[in-house]
N, C-alpha and C positions, 0 to 999 in steps of 0.2 A: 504494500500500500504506500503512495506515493501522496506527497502535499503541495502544491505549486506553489513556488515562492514568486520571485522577479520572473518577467520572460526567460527563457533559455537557461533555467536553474530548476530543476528537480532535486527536490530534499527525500531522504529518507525518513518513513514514518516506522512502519513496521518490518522487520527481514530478519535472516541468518545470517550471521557471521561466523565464522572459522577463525576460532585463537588457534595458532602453530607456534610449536615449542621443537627447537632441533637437541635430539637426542643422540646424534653421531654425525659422520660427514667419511668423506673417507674421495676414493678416486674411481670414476667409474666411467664407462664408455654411453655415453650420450646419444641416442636414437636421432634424435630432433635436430644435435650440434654435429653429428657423424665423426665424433672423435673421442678421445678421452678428455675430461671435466672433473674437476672437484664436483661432490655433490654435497648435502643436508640431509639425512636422515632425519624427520619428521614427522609429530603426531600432535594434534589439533584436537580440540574439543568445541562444539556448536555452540551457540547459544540466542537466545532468543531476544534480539533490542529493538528498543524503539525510541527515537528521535536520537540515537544515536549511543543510549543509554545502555548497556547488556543488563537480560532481565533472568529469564528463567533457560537452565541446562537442555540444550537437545539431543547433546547424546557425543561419543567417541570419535575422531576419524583419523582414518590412515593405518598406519604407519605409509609415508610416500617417499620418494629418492626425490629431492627437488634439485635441479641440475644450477650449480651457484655462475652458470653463465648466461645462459636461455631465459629459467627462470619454471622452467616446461617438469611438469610433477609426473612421475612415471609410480607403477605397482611397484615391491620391495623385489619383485621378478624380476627384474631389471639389472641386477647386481646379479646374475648367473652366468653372463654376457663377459668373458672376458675381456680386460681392458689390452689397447693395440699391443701396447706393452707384455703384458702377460701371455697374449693370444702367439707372441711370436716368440717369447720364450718354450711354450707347449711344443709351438711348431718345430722349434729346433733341439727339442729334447727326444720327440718323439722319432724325427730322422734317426738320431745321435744312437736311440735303444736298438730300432730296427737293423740299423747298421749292425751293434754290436752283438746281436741275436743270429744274425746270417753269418756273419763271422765265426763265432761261438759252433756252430752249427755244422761248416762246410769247412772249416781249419784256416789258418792265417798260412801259408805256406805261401799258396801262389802269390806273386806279386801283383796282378793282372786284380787281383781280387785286394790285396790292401791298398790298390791304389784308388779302386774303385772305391771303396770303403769311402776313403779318407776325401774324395771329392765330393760326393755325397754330405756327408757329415760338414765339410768346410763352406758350403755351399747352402746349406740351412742356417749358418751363423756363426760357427764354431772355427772361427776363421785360423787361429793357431792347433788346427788338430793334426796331429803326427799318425804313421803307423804305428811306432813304438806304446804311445799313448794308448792305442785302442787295445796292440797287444794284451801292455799291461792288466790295461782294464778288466778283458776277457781273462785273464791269468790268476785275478784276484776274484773275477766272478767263480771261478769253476774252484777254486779253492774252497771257496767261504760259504756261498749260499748258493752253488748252482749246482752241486753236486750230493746225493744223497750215498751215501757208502755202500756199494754191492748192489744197487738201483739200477746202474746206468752201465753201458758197454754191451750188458748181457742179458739174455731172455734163455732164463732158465737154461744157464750155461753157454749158451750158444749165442756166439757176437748178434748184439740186435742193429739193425739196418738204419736204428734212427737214431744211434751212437755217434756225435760230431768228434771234435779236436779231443783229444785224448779222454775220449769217454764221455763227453761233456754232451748230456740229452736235452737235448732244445723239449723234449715233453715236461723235462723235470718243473714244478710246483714254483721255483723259484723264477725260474725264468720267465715263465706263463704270468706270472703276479707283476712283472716286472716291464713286460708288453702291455698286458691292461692296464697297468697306471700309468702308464706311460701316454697310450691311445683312447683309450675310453673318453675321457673330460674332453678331449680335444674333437671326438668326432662329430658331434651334436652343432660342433661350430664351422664343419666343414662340408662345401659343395661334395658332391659327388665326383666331380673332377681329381677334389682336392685329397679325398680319402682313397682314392684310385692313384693319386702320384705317387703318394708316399708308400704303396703297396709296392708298386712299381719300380721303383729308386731299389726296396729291398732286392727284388728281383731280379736288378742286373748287377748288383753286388755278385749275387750268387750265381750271376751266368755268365760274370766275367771270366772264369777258370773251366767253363763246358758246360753240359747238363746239371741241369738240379741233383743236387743228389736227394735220398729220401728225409734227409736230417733235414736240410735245406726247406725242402716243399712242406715238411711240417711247422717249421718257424714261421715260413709264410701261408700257413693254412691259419696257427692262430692270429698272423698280424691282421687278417682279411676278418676273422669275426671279431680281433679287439676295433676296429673298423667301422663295425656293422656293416659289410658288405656280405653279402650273401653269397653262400658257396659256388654257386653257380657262374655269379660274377669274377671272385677268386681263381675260377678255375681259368673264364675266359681272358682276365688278365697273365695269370702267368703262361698260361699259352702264345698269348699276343706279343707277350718280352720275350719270345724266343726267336721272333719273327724278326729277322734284318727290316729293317726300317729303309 
């Protein structure tokens, strides 16, 4: 309800207002500004005034992300969105694992294969990556937590076929945990394109030294469902990287 004052002056008589109180802030990728932004974490409560006065409670609102440049209020869903920053850290961890899982897998011997490696890897961000480095890496994974004692090599005696570098099974529990956290957070943010490259990348790591071997196509069967690609898609990519371009 509205009271005319002077011409071209509308007072308020009766309305809703929203008091906002910020509860946090923090840095987050902006829908509206298309970048990263400081935001306002904020939560308001209504109330009921008239002639400008607050009278009686209407009730809770928000919690809202209010972006402290726009000014533009989004759902607290909006912080699930990683920031460019973060989005391209994932990006460059998740090459980095893949890498080191094909590796793990198909042995560091050939060179053809750690040089691929290493351009892959340097090429997501990791712009001082060595072979030595990834060695290492691979050397201290199969030590510590990538190896289960009397698990790996062998199927009930008899060498198993998805045995990598000195034993080291791309199925074991640690490496699999190690591909998912790695991939999973990351896929929800990525075109299809985008979860199809990085399958890819793994893939001629591993076809730099010849055929896949079976250690190989299993690292990259789980990188395809930490992915969310679907088997059938998995299967037609790493057939497609076999193909001369």
């Amino acid at each position: 309800m509205h009271a005319q004052g002077r011409p071209g002056r509308d007072r308020c008589v009766v309305g809703v207002r929203t008091v906002w109180r910020t509860v946090g802030d923090g840095e987050f990728y902006c829908p509206g500004c298309g970048g990263d932004r400081n935001y306002r974490r904020r939560t308001g409560r209504r109330r009921l005034v008239a002639f400008g006065l607050p009278l009686l409670p209407r009730g809770p609102v928000g919690p809202v992300v209010e972006c402290s440049a726009c000014r533009a209020r989004y759902g607290t869903d909006v912080l699930d969105h990683p920031t460019t920053t973060r989005f391209s850290a994932m990006l460059r961890d998740a090459v980095h694992t893949v890498a080191l899982a094909v590796l793990a897998a198909g042995g560091t011997e050939a060179r053809t294969v750690r040089r691929a490696a290493v351009g892959a890897v340097r090429a997501a961000g990791f712009t001082d990556c060595s072979e030595e480095q990834l060695i290492t890496l691979i050397e201290a994974l199969a030590a510590d937590t990538g190896r289960l004692p009397g698990a790996y090599g062998t199927d009930l005696g008899t060498p198993s076929p998805y045995a990598g570098r000195d034993g080291f099974d791309p199925r074991g529990t640690a490496l699999a945990i190690e591909l998912h956290e790695a991939l999973e957070p990351l896929a929800p943010h990525l075109a299809p394109a985008g979860r199809e490259s990085i399958l890819l990348q793994g893939a001629r790591i591993a076809l730099a030294d010849g055929p896949y071997r079976p250690a190989e196509r299993e690292v990259l069967a789980t990188v395809g469902r930490a992915l969310m690609l679907c088997p059938e898609d998995t299967d037609r990519l790493l057939a497609a990287a076999r193909t001369p371009s």
